[in-house]
C-alpha positions in Angstrom: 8.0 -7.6 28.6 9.0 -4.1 28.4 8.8 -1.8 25.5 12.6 -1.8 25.2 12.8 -5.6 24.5 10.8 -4.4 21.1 13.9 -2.2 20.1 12.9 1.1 22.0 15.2 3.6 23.4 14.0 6.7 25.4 16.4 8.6 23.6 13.2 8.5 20.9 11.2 10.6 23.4 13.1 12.4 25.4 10.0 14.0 27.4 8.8 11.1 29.2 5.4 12.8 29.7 4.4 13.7 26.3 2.8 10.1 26.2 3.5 5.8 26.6 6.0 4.9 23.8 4.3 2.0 21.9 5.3 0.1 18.8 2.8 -0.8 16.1 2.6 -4.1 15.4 -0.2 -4.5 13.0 -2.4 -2.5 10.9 -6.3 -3.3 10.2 -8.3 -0.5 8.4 -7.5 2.4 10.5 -7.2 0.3 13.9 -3.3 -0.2 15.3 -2.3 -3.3 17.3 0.4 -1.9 19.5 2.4 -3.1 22.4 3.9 -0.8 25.5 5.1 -1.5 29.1 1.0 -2.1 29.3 1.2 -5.1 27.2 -0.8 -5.8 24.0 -3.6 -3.6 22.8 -5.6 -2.0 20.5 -5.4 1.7 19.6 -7.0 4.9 16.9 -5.4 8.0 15.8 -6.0 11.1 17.7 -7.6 13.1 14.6 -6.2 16.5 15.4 -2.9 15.7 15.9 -2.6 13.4 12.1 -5.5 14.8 10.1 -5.0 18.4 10.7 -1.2 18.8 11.1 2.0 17.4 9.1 2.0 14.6 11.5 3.1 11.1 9.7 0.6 8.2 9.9 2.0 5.6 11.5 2.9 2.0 9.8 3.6 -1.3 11.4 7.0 -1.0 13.0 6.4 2.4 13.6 7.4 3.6 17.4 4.9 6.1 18.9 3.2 7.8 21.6 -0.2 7.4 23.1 -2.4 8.4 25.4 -3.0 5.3 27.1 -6.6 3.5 27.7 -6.9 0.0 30.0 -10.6 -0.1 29.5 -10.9 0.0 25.4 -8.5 1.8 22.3 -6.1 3.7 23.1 -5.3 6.9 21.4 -1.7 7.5 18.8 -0.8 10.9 19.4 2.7 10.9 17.8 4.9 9.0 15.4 8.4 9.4 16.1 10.8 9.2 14.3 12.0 6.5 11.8 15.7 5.1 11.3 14.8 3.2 8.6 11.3 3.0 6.4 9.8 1.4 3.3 7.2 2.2 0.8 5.7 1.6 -2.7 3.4 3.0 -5.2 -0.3 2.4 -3.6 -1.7 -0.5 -6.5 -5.1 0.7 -5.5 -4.7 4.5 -5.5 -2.2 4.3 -8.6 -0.2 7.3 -7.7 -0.2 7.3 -3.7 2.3 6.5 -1.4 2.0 2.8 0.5 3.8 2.7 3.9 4.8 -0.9 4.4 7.2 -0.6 7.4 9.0 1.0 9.7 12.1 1.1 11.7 14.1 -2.3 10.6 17.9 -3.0 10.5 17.9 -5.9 7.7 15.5 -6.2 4.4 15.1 -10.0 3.2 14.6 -10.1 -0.4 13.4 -13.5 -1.3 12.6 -15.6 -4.0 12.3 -18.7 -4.6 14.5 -21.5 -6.5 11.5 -22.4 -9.1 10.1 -20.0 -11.8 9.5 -17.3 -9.0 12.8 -16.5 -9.7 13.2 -12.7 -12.1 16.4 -10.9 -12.0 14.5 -7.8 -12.8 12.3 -7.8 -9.8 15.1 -8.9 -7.9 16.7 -5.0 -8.7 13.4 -3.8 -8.3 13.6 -4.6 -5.0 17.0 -4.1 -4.2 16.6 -0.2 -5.2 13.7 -0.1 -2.8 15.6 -1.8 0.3 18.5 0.6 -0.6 16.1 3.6 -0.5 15.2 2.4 3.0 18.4 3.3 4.5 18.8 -0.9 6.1 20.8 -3.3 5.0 19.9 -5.9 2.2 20.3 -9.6 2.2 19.3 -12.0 -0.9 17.4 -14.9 0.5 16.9 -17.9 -1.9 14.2 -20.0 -0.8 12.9 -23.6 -1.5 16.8 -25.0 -1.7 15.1 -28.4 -2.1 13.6 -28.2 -5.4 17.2 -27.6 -7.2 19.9 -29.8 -7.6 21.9 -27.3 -8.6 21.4 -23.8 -6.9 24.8 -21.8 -8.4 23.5 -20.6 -11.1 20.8 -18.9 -9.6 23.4 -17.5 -6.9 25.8 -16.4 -9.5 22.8 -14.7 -11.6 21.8 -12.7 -8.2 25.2 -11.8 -7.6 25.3 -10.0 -11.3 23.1 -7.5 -9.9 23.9 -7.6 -6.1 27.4 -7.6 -5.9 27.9 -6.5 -2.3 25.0 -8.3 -1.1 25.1 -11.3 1.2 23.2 -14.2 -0.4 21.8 -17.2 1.3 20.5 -20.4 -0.2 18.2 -21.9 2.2 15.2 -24.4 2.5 12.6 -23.6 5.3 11.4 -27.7 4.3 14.6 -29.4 5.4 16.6 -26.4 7.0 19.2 -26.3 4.8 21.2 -22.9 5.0 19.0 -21.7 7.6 22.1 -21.5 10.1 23.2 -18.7 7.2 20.1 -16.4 9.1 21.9 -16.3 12.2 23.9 -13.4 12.4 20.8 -11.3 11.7 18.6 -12.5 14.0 19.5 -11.0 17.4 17.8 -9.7 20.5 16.1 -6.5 19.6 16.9 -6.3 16.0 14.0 -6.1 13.6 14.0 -8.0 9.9 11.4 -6.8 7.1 10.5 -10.0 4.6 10.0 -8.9 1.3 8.9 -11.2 -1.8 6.0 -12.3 -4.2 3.4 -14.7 -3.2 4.5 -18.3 -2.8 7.7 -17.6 -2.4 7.6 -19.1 1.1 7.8 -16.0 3.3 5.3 -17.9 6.4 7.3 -20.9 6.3 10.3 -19.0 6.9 8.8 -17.3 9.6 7.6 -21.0 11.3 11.1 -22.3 10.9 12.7 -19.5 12.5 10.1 -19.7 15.3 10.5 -23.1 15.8 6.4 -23.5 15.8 3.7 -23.4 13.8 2.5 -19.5 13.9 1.4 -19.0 10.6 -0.7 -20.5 7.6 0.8 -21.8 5.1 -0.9 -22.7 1.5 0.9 -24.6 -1.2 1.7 -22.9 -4.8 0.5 -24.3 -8.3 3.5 -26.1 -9.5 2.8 -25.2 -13.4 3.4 -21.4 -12.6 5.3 -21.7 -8.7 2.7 -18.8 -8.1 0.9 -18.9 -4.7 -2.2 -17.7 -2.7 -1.8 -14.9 -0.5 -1.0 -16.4 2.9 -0.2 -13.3 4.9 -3.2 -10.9 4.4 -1.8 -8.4 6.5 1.4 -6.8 7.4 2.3 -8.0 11.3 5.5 -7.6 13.3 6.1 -10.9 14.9 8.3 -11.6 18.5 10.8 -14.8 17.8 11.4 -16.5 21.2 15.0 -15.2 21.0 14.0 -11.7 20.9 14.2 -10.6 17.0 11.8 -9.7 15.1 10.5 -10.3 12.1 7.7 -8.0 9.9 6.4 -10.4 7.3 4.3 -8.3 4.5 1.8 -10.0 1.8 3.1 -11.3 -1.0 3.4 -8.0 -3.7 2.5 -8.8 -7.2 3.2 -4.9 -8.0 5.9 -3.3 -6.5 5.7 0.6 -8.0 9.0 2.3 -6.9 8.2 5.6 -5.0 11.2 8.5 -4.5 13.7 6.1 -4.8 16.7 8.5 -6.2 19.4 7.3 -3.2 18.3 3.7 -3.8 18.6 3.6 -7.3 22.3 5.1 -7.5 23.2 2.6 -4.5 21.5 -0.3 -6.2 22.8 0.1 -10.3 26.3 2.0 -9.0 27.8 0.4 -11.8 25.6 2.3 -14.3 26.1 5.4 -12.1 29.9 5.1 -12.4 30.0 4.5 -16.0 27.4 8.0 -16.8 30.0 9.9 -14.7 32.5 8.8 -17.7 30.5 10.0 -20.2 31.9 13.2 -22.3 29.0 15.1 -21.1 27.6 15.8 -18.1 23.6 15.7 -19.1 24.3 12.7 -21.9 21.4 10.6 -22.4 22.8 7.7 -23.2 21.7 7.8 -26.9 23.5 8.7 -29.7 25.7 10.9 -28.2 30.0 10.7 -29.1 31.6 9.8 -26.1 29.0 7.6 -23.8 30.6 5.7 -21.5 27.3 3.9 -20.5 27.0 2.9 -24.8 30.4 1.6 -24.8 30.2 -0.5 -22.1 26.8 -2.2 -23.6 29.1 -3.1 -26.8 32.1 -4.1 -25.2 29.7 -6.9 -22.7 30.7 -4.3 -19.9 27.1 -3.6 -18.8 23.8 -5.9 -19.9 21.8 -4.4 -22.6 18.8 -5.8 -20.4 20.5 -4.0 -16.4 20.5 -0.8 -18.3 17.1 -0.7 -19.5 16.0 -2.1 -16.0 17.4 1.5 -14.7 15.7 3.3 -17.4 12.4 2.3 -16.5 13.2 2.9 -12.5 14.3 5.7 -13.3 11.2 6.9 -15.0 8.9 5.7 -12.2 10.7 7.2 -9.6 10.8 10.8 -11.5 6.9 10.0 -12.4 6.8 9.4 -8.4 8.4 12.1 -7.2 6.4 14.5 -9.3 2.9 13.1 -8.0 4.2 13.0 -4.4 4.5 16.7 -4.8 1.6 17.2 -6.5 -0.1 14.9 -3.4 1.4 17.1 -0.7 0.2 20.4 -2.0 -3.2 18.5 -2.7 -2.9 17.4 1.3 -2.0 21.4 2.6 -4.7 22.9 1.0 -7.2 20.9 2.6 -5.6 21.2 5.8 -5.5 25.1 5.4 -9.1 24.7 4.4 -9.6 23.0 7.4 -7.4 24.7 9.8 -9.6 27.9 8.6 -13.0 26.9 9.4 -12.0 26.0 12.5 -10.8 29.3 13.3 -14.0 30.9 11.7 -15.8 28.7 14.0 -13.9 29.7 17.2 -14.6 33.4 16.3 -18.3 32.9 15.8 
Protein backbone atom coordinates (compact mmCIF):
# COMPACT_ATOMS: atom_id res chain seq x y z
CA UNK A 1 0.00 0.00 0.00
CA UNK A 2 1.46 3.24 -0.89
CA UNK A 3 1.44 6.38 1.00
CA UNK A 4 -0.94 7.98 -1.48
CA UNK A 5 -3.75 5.49 -0.78
CA UNK A 6 -3.62 7.37 2.90
CA UNK A 7 -4.66 10.70 1.17
CA UNK A 8 -1.01 11.97 0.24
CA UNK A 9 -0.10 14.07 -2.55
CA UNK A 10 3.52 15.11 -3.41
CA UNK A 11 2.39 18.39 -4.02
CA UNK A 12 2.79 18.46 0.14
CA UNK A 13 6.53 18.05 -0.37
CA UNK A 14 7.63 19.20 -3.28
CA UNK A 15 11.48 18.30 -2.66
CA UNK A 16 11.37 14.68 -2.76
CA UNK A 17 14.69 14.50 -0.85
CA UNK A 18 14.02 16.49 2.16
CA UNK A 19 12.69 13.09 3.68
CA UNK A 20 9.85 9.80 3.37
CA UNK A 21 6.39 11.38 3.54
CA UNK A 22 4.55 9.47 6.36
CA UNK A 23 1.27 9.89 7.99
CA UNK A 24 0.75 9.60 11.70
CA UNK A 25 -1.53 7.24 12.72
CA UNK A 26 -1.34 7.04 16.37
CA UNK A 27 0.07 8.83 19.27
CA UNK A 28 1.45 7.05 22.56
CA UNK A 29 3.47 9.41 24.96
CA UNK A 30 5.92 10.93 22.69
CA UNK A 31 6.25 7.73 20.28
CA UNK A 32 4.28 8.11 16.56
CA UNK A 33 2.82 5.09 14.78
CA UNK A 34 3.31 6.10 11.15
CA UNK A 35 2.84 4.50 7.83
CA UNK A 36 4.97 5.34 4.39
CA UNK A 37 5.73 3.43 1.14
CA UNK A 38 7.86 1.34 3.91
CA UNK A 39 4.87 0.13 5.57
CA UNK A 40 3.89 0.40 9.30
CA UNK A 41 6.27 1.62 11.90
CA UNK A 42 7.29 3.27 14.79
CA UNK A 43 8.96 6.72 14.90
CA UNK A 44 10.49 9.89 17.65
CA UNK A 45 10.85 13.48 17.00
CA UNK A 46 14.10 14.76 15.82
CA UNK A 47 14.64 17.27 18.85
CA UNK A 48 16.35 20.03 17.00
CA UNK A 49 14.14 20.40 14.38
CA UNK A 50 10.55 20.62 17.02
CA UNK A 51 12.18 21.56 20.35
CA UNK A 52 14.34 24.30 19.27
CA UNK A 53 12.61 25.86 16.19
CA UNK A 54 8.71 26.97 15.46
CA UNK A 55 8.24 23.55 14.03
CA UNK A 56 4.51 22.12 14.91
CA UNK A 57 4.37 18.81 16.75
CA UNK A 58 2.79 16.51 14.92
CA UNK A 59 -0.85 14.88 15.78
CA UNK A 60 -2.51 11.80 14.48
CA UNK A 61 -3.47 12.48 10.95
CA UNK A 62 -0.67 14.67 10.63
CA UNK A 63 1.37 14.11 7.11
CA UNK A 64 5.17 14.35 7.70
CA UNK A 65 8.66 13.75 6.83
CA UNK A 66 11.20 11.40 8.21
CA UNK A 67 14.29 10.18 8.07
CA UNK A 68 13.67 6.72 7.68
CA UNK A 69 15.02 3.62 9.92
CA UNK A 70 14.22 -0.31 8.89
CA UNK A 71 16.08 -1.58 11.92
CA UNK A 72 14.17 0.38 14.91
CA UNK A 73 12.29 4.23 15.17
CA UNK A 74 12.42 6.28 12.72
CA UNK A 75 13.02 9.89 13.07
CA UNK A 76 9.86 13.02 12.25
CA UNK A 77 11.78 15.70 10.85
CA UNK A 78 8.88 17.83 9.57
CA UNK A 79 5.14 18.34 9.76
CA UNK A 80 3.75 19.63 6.80
CA UNK A 81 1.21 21.32 6.32
CA UNK A 82 -2.53 20.87 7.51
CA UNK A 83 -5.81 21.41 5.37
CA UNK A 84 -7.78 20.92 8.03
CA UNK A 85 -7.01 20.57 12.12
CA UNK A 86 -8.76 20.24 15.47
CA UNK A 87 -7.93 21.10 18.97
CA UNK A 88 -9.27 21.78 22.55
CA UNK A 89 -8.37 23.29 25.75
CA UNK A 90 -5.70 20.58 27.33
CA UNK A 91 -8.16 19.21 30.64
CA UNK A 92 -4.93 18.40 32.21
CA UNK A 93 -2.78 21.49 31.61
CA UNK A 94 -6.07 23.82 32.04
CA UNK A 95 -4.89 26.49 29.68
CA UNK A 96 -2.85 24.57 26.88
CA UNK A 97 -3.61 23.66 23.60
CA UNK A 98 -4.68 19.78 22.78
CA UNK A 99 -4.06 18.69 19.19
CA UNK A 100 -6.58 16.01 18.45
CA UNK A 101 -6.27 15.67 14.59
CA UNK A 102 -5.20 16.51 11.60
CA UNK A 103 -5.94 16.76 8.01
CA UNK A 104 -9.74 15.39 7.67
CA UNK A 105 -12.47 16.29 5.15
CA UNK A 106 -15.71 15.41 7.26
CA UNK A 107 -16.22 15.87 11.34
CA UNK A 108 -18.92 13.36 12.90
CA UNK A 109 -20.60 14.84 15.70
CA UNK A 110 -22.40 12.22 17.55
CA UNK A 111 -24.68 11.59 20.19
CA UNK A 112 -26.67 9.35 21.09
CA UNK A 113 -30.72 8.90 21.15
CA UNK A 114 -30.80 8.37 25.11
CA UNK A 115 -29.90 11.03 27.82
CA UNK A 116 -26.47 11.52 26.07
CA UNK A 117 -28.29 13.80 24.09
CA UNK A 118 -27.44 18.06 25.12
CA UNK A 119 -28.17 20.65 22.65
CA UNK A 120 -25.57 22.75 24.26
CA UNK A 121 -22.71 20.42 23.66
CA UNK A 122 -24.03 19.72 20.47
CA UNK A 123 -23.06 23.78 19.52
CA UNK A 124 -20.08 23.25 21.46
CA UNK A 125 -18.98 21.01 19.11
CA UNK A 126 -20.28 22.35 16.12
CA UNK A 127 -18.15 25.80 16.71
CA UNK A 128 -15.12 23.56 17.10
CA UNK A 129 -15.74 21.40 13.75
CA UNK A 130 -16.44 24.85 12.07
CA UNK A 131 -13.14 26.20 13.39
CA UNK A 132 -11.46 23.27 11.70
CA UNK A 133 -11.96 24.39 8.33
CA UNK A 134 -13.99 20.48 7.34
CA UNK A 135 -17.29 19.89 6.88
CA UNK A 136 -19.76 18.88 9.74
CA UNK A 137 -22.25 16.11 9.82
CA UNK A 138 -24.78 15.44 12.86
CA UNK A 139 -24.71 11.70 13.50
CA UNK A 140 -27.52 10.34 15.80
CA UNK A 141 -26.66 7.15 17.24
CA UNK A 142 -28.43 4.21 18.99
CA UNK A 143 -31.70 4.70 16.48
CA UNK A 144 -33.00 1.54 18.30
CA UNK A 145 -33.67 2.72 21.62
CA UNK A 146 -36.44 5.48 20.28
CA UNK A 147 -39.54 5.03 18.78
CA UNK A 148 -39.68 8.23 17.86
CA UNK A 149 -36.42 9.89 16.73
CA UNK A 150 -37.95 13.53 15.17
CA UNK A 151 -37.90 15.29 17.83
CA UNK A 152 -34.47 14.84 18.58
CA UNK A 153 -33.74 15.60 14.72
CA UNK A 154 -35.84 18.70 14.68
CA UNK A 155 -34.13 19.88 18.07
CA UNK A 156 -30.50 19.43 16.31
CA UNK A 157 -31.67 21.11 13.36
CA UNK A 158 -32.50 24.42 15.62
CA UNK A 159 -28.95 24.87 16.00
CA UNK A 160 -27.53 23.13 12.88
CA UNK A 161 -29.43 24.40 10.15
CA UNK A 162 -27.18 23.67 7.20
CA UNK A 163 -25.95 20.54 8.64
CA UNK A 164 -26.67 17.12 7.25
CA UNK A 165 -28.19 14.88 9.97
CA UNK A 166 -28.29 11.17 10.12
CA UNK A 167 -30.29 8.90 12.39
CA UNK A 168 -28.60 5.71 12.40
CA UNK A 169 -28.16 2.43 14.61
CA UNK A 170 -24.72 0.76 14.45
CA UNK A 171 -27.01 -2.41 16.39
CA UNK A 172 -29.40 -3.08 13.47
CA UNK A 173 -27.88 -0.83 10.66
CA UNK A 174 -30.54 1.36 10.36
CA UNK A 175 -29.51 4.65 8.46
CA UNK A 176 -26.15 3.53 8.12
CA UNK A 177 -26.51 3.62 4.17
CA UNK A 178 -26.94 7.66 5.13
CA UNK A 179 -22.69 7.35 5.76
CA UNK A 180 -22.09 6.58 2.33
CA UNK A 181 -21.42 9.48 0.54
CA UNK A 182 -18.69 10.33 2.95
CA UNK A 183 -16.90 7.38 3.05
CA UNK A 184 -14.81 7.25 -0.08
CA UNK A 185 -11.33 6.07 -1.09
CA UNK A 186 -8.84 8.41 0.40
CA UNK A 187 -11.05 10.62 2.34
CA UNK A 188 -10.44 10.83 6.04
CA UNK A 189 -13.59 11.20 8.76
CA UNK A 190 -12.74 12.56 12.51
CA UNK A 191 -15.45 10.94 15.18
CA UNK A 192 -16.22 13.20 17.71
CA UNK A 193 -18.54 12.53 20.85
CA UNK A 194 -18.82 11.83 24.70
CA UNK A 195 -18.21 8.36 26.03
CA UNK A 196 -20.84 5.83 25.32
CA UNK A 197 -22.13 7.37 22.69
CA UNK A 198 -21.13 4.41 20.50
CA UNK A 199 -18.27 5.88 18.53
CA UNK A 200 -16.37 1.88 18.33
CA UNK A 201 -19.37 0.32 17.28
CA UNK A 202 -19.73 2.66 14.51
CA UNK A 203 -16.30 2.10 13.57
CA UNK A 204 -17.01 -2.10 13.62
CA UNK A 205 -20.14 -1.61 11.53
CA UNK A 206 -18.49 0.44 8.97
CA UNK A 207 -15.60 -2.05 8.89
CA UNK A 208 -17.66 -4.86 8.60
CA UNK A 209 -15.49 -6.76 11.55
CA UNK A 210 -14.82 -6.67 14.85
CA UNK A 211 -11.73 -4.16 15.30
CA UNK A 212 -12.49 -2.47 18.30
CA UNK A 213 -13.77 -2.97 22.00
CA UNK A 214 -16.76 -2.21 22.80
CA UNK A 215 -18.15 -1.78 26.56
CA UNK A 216 -21.79 -1.24 27.35
CA UNK A 217 -23.09 2.07 29.16
CA UNK A 218 -25.05 2.33 32.62
CA UNK A 219 -28.54 2.64 31.48
CA UNK A 220 -29.64 4.97 34.56
CA UNK A 221 -27.20 7.83 33.28
CA UNK A 222 -26.52 6.41 29.22
CA UNK A 223 -22.88 7.40 30.38
CA UNK A 224 -20.07 4.86 29.28
CA UNK A 225 -16.49 3.69 30.02
CA UNK A 226 -13.84 4.94 27.91
CA UNK A 227 -13.54 2.39 25.09
CA UNK A 228 -11.03 4.20 22.85
CA UNK A 229 -8.03 5.18 25.09
CA UNK A 230 -6.21 6.63 22.45
CA UNK A 231 -6.65 8.62 19.37
CA UNK A 232 -5.90 6.10 16.11
CA UNK A 233 -6.53 6.60 12.37
CA UNK A 234 -8.04 3.43 11.15
CA UNK A 235 -7.93 1.95 7.12
CA UNK A 236 -11.72 0.79 6.19
CA UNK A 237 -11.40 -2.00 3.57
CA UNK A 238 -12.81 0.45 1.01
CA UNK A 239 -10.09 2.95 1.48
CA UNK A 240 -11.57 5.72 3.92
CA UNK A 241 -10.56 6.51 6.92
CA UNK A 242 -11.76 6.98 10.01
CA UNK A 243 -9.78 8.80 13.25
CA UNK A 244 -11.87 7.74 16.24
CA UNK A 245 -10.83 9.96 19.49
CA UNK A 246 -11.77 9.02 23.30
CA UNK A 247 -14.80 9.93 24.41
CA UNK A 248 -14.39 13.87 25.76
CA UNK A 249 -16.13 14.62 28.95
CA UNK A 250 -14.60 18.41 28.64
CA UNK A 251 -14.44 19.94 25.50
CA UNK A 252 -12.72 23.67 26.32
CA UNK A 253 -12.99 25.64 23.07
CA UNK A 254 -9.55 27.02 21.99
CA UNK A 255 -9.26 30.17 19.28
CA UNK A 256 -12.41 29.39 17.86
CA UNK A 257 -13.40 33.10 16.44
CA UNK A 258 -14.14 31.73 12.57
CA UNK A 259 -16.07 28.73 14.13
CA UNK A 260 -18.16 30.55 16.36
CA UNK A 261 -19.52 33.16 13.70
CA UNK A 262 -19.99 30.05 11.25
CA UNK A 263 -21.63 28.02 13.94
CA UNK A 264 -24.29 30.83 15.85
CA UNK A 265 -24.52 33.04 12.16
CA UNK A 266 -27.88 33.71 13.28
CA UNK A 267 -26.68 35.58 16.39
CA UNK A 268 -23.90 37.15 14.23
CA UNK A 269 -26.51 38.44 11.76
CA UNK A 270 -28.83 39.86 14.27
CA UNK A 271 -25.62 41.97 16.30
CA UNK A 272 -24.81 43.45 12.84
CA UNK A 273 -28.54 45.01 13.26
CA UNK A 274 -27.93 46.38 16.28
CA UNK A 275 -27.87 50.45 16.47
CA UNK A 276 -24.42 50.26 17.45
CA UNK A 277 -21.59 48.78 16.39
CA UNK A 278 -19.84 47.74 19.89
CA UNK A 279 -23.53 47.05 21.63
CA UNK A 280 -23.32 44.52 24.28
CA UNK A 281 -26.37 43.15 24.08
CA UNK A 282 -27.64 44.63 27.40
CA UNK A 283 -29.58 47.42 27.98
CA UNK A 284 -28.72 49.26 25.17
CA UNK A 285 -31.89 51.15 22.82
CA UNK A 286 -31.81 49.59 19.61
CA UNK A 287 -30.41 45.68 20.12
CA UNK A 288 -31.31 43.66 17.54
CA UNK A 289 -29.93 40.53 19.32
CA UNK A 290 -32.57 41.76 22.65
CA UNK A 291 -35.46 42.12 20.35
CA UNK A 292 -35.24 38.98 18.76
CA UNK A 293 -35.05 37.08 22.39
CA UNK A 294 -38.60 38.90 23.14
CA UNK A 295 -40.16 38.43 20.00
CA UNK A 296 -39.15 34.13 20.15
CA UNK A 297 -36.67 35.11 17.27
CA UNK A 298 -33.55 33.73 19.04
CA UNK A 299 -33.62 31.32 22.34
CA UNK A 300 -32.83 33.00 25.51
CA UNK A 301 -30.84 29.68 26.26
CA UNK A 302 -28.69 29.76 22.08
CA UNK A 303 -27.69 33.21 23.05
CA UNK A 304 -26.24 32.64 26.35
CA UNK A 305 -24.59 29.31 24.83
CA UNK A 306 -22.56 32.12 22.57
CA UNK A 307 -21.87 34.16 25.45
CA UNK A 308 -20.03 31.67 27.31
CA UNK A 309 -18.05 30.55 23.92
CA UNK A 310 -17.38 33.53 23.35
CA UNK A 311 -15.71 34.15 26.67
CA UNK A 312 -13.65 30.88 26.46
CA UNK A 313 -12.38 31.51 23.26
CA UNK A 314 -11.25 35.28 24.21
CA UNK A 315 -9.89 33.63 27.65
CA UNK A 316 -8.18 31.14 25.01
CA UNK A 317 -6.80 33.25 22.71
CA UNK A 318 -5.22 35.38 25.43
CA UNK A 319 -3.34 32.42 27.15
CA UNK A 320 -2.29 31.05 23.68
CA UNK A 321 -0.42 34.23 23.46
CA UNK A 322 0.71 34.32 26.68
CA UNK A 323 1.96 30.40 25.89
CA UNK A 324 3.81 31.36 22.71
CA UNK A 325 5.85 34.07 24.15
CA UNK A 326 6.37 31.66 27.22
CA UNK A 327 7.55 28.93 24.38
CA UNK A 328 10.14 31.75 22.41
CA UNK A 329 11.87 32.72 25.29
CA UNK A 330 12.94 29.40 26.18
CA UNK A 331 13.86 28.64 22.78
CA UNK A 332 16.02 31.96 22.63
CA UNK A 333 17.40 30.79 25.94
CA UNK A 334 18.17 27.76 24.36
CA UNK A 335 19.19 28.79 21.01
CA UNK A 336 21.82 31.01 23.09
CA UNK A 337 23.62 28.54 25.02
CA UNK A 338 24.12 26.67 22.24
CA UNK A 339 25.82 29.34 20.56
CA UNK A 340 27.92 30.20 23.76
CA UNK A 341 28.76 26.66 23.64
CA UNK A 342 30.00 26.59 19.99
CA UNK A 343 32.12 29.66 20.73
CA UNK A 344 33.81 28.09 23.76
Amino acid sequence: MSITDYGFDYEMSPDKNAGVPARVTAVHKGRFCVVSDYGEGYAQLKGKEYYYSDAVFPTVGDFVLIDFNSDGDSRIIKTLKRKTYFSRRDPDKGKGEQAVAANFDYVFIMQSLNHNFNLKRLERYLTCARQSGAEPVIVLTKADLTNDPMPYVLEAGSVAKDVKICVISAKTGSGTQELAPYLQKGKTLVFLGSSGVGKSSLVNALAGEEIMDVNGIREADSKGRHTTTHRELIMLKNGAMIIDTPGMRELGVWEVDDGLADAFSDVDELAARCRFRDCKHKNEPGCAVREAIQNGELSLSRFESYLKLKTEAKQSGSASELRRKKEQKFKNIAVSKRRNRKDV
